[in-house]
N, C-alpha and C positions, 0 to 999 in steps of 0.2 A: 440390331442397328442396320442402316442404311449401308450399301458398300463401301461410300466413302467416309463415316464415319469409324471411330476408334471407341471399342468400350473399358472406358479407366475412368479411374476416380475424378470428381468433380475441380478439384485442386490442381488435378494434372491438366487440366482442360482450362488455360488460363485466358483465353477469348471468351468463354462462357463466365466461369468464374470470376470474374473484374467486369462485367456488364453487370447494369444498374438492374436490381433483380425487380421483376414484373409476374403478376401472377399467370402473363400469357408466357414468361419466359420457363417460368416452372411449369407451366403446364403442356410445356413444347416438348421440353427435357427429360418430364418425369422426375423433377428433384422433390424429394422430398424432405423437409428442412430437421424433420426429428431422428433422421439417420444418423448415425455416426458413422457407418459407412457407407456415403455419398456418390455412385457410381453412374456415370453417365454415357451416352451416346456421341460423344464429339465428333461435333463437325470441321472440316478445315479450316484454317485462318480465313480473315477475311482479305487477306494480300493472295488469296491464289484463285485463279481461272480454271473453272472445272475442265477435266478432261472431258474427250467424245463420247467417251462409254457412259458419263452424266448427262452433257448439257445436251443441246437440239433435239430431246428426244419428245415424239406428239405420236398420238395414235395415228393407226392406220388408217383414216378417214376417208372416204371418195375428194379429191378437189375440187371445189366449184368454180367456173369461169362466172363473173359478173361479184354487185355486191349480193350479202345473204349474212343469214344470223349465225355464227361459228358454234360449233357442235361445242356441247361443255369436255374441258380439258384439251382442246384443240390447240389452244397457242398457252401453255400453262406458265410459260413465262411473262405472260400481261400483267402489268400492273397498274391498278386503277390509283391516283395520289388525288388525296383527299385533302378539300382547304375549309379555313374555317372563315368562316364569315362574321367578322366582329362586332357588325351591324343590328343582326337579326341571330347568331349565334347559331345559323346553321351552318351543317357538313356539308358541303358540295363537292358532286365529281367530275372534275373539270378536265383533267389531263390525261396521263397513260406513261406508261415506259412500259422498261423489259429488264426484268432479274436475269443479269449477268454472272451474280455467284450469290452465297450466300448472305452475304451482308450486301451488296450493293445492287443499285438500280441505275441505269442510264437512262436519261431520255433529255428532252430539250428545254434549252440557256432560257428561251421565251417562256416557260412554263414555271420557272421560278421568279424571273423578274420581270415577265412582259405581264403579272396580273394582277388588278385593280388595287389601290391602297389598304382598302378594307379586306381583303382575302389574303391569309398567309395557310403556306403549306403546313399542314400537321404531320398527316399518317399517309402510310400507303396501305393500298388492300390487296392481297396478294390470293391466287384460285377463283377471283370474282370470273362470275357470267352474267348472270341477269340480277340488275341490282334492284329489281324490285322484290327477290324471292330469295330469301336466308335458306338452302336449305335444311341445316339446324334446327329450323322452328318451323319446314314443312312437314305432314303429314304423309302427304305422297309419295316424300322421298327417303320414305322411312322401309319401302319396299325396293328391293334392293335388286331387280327388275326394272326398275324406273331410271327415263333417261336424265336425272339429276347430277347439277355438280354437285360435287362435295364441299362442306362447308369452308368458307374462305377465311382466311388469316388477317388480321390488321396490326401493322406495324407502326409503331412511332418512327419518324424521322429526326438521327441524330444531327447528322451536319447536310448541308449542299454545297456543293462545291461546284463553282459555274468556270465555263471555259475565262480564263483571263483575260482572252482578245474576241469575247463576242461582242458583235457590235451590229446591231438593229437598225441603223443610219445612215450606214454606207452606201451612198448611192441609192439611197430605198431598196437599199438588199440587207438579209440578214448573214451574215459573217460569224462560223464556228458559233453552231447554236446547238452547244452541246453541250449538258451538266450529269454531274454522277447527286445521285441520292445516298448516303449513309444510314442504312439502319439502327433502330435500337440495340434491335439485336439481332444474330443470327440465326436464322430459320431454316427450318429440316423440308428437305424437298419430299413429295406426296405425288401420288396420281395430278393434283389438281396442282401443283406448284413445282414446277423444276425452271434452271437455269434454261438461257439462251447461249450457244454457241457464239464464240466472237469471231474469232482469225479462223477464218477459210485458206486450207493450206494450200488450192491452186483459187485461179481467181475465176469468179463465176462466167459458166460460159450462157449460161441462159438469158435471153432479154427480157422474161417473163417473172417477175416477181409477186409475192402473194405481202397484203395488207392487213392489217387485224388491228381496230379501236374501238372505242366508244366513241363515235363521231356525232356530231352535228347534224340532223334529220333537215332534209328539205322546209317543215314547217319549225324549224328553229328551237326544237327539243331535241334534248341530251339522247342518244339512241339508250336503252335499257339495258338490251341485250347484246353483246360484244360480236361487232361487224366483221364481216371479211372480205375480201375482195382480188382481186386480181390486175397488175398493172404492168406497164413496157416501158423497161430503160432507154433516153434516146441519146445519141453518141454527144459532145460537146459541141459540136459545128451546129447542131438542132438547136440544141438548149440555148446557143448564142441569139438564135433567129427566133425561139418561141420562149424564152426568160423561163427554160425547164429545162429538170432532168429527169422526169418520166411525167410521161403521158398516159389517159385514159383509152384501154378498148373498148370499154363499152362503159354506159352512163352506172354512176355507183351513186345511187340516192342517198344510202346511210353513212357515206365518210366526205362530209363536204363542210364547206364555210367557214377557214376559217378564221378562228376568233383569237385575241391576245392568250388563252388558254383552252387550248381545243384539245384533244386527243389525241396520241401521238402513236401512229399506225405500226406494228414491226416488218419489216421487209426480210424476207427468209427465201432463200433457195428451199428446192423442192426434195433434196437427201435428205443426207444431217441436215439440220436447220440452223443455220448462223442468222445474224443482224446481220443487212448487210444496209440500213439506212435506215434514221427515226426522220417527220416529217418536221419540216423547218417553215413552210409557208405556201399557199396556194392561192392561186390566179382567179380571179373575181369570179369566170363563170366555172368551178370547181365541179366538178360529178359532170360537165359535160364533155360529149368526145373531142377529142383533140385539145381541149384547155387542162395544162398538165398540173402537179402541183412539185415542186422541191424538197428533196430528203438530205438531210445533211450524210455525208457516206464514210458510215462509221470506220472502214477500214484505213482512213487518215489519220482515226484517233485513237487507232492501239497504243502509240505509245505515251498518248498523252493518260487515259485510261489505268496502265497497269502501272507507271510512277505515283497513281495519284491511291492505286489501295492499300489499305494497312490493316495487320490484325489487331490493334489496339487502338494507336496512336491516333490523336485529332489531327489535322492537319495547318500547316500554318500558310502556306503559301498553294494557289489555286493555278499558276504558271505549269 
């Protein structure tokens, strides 16, 4: 078992147990249904935030200044949310967050309600990199030598739960653009899948922040490979005078445009790695220097955040 997991019986583990059972649940778990004695890996409730010795943890990687394509398992708490198109009955991936614990996902209010009538959120994909390449069903990544991620997980989406006072018309500004996702079910972290760090116990002294989506490409295609980049917080007296709260240092081609359902970038200090902001909207000439774009700053909504998880329980009220 994982460190934060507990090995007892399937019955004792009543967050797994009482989930609607799926054969990606069983196959998470290792239940197997003809045991009579059913013994499993439990994970924590889904009401708890992982400690530091779980969450923010990414490989040792070089940092690169500007954009670029993020090494696999680089930000392994990205998560790509997949919609379905009622239309045409494709899967499209339109959005992003970030796996705050086991069962939950944060990212933004606009990405569940800012997108087209015909698009509704289904699943999320959790250890994605390059979504044109399963490794599962590569060949090359079957040499274990190879710089492949490891195959990714896809989640149903049980509930969303949108900020109660986000409001897209204010002023043509967007107000608390911030929603949690509920999974199916809870999932076991991996090289290619761990949480994000939330509450930073002192408050970030760097003005240097790092990005990571699936953005918007200059010619108007979904990037493939998960982007990353580099960007600078500017004080509020700025953002009053340039309608921002961080700005670009240098041009980032692969995370611009965007759109009622774009990508939602994570902002991480450079230790531990905490969320310190998902992206809420960006100013027309976007990926150019000095036109900045806005992060809603997560650290506002801890407490809206950890009232709103549960290990069981649906929710009735989004307040």
């Amino acid at each position: 078992c994982h460190p934060d997991e507990r090995y007892v019986s399937l019955y004792e583990c009543s967050h797994v147990y009482k989930t609607a059972w799926s054969w990606t649940l069983m196959r998470e778990y290792d239940i197997d249904v003809w045991r009579r004695d059913r013994r499993i890996c439990c994970p924590p409730p889904g009401n708890r935030i992982p400690s530091t010795d779980i969450c923010g943890q990414s490989p040792l990687v070089p940092r690169i200044v500007g954009g670029s394509d993020a090494r696999p398992h680089e930000f392994p708490w990205m998560a790509m949310l997949l919609y379905l198109n009622r239309s045409s009955l494709e899967i499209l991936p339109l959005c992003a967050g970030s796996l705050i614990n086991n069962r939950y996902v944060v990212t933004s209010a606009h990405c569940v309600l800012g997108v087209p009538d015909d698009l509704s959120l289904k699943n999320v994909r959790l250890g994605e990199h390059d979504i044109t390449n399963n490794p599962a069903y590569d060949p090359k990544c079957r040499n274990q030598a190879s710089r492949c991620a490891l195959p990714n997980l896809e989640v149903g989406v049980e509930e969303i739960i949108v900020h109660g006072r986000f409001n897209s018309s204010f002023l043509g500004r967007i107000q608390n653009d911030i929603a949690l996702l509920r999974l199916k079910m809870p999932v076991r972290y991996s090289t290619g899948i761990q949480p994000i760090c939330l509450q930073n116990p002192d408050p970030f002294t760097k003005s240097r922040f790092e990005v990571a989506g699936w953005g918007i490409t200059n010619n108007g295609s979904f990037s493939r490979v998960l982007q990353r980049g580099v960007i600078r917080e500017n004080e509020l007296k700025v953002c009053a005078r340039r309608d921002s709260f961080s700005g670009l240092q240098r041009p980032l081609p692969n995370l611009c445009r965007r759109r009622p359902a774009e990508s939602i970038p994570a902002v991480v200090d450079n230790t531990r790695i905490y969320l310190a902001g998902i992206t809420s909207y960006r100013s027309q000439k976007c990926g150019a220097i000095g036109f900045p774009g806005v992060y809603t700053k997560t650290s506002a909504f801890l407490g809206w955040i950890r009232g709103l998880l549960r290990p069981n329980a649906k929710y009735k009220d989004s307040l």
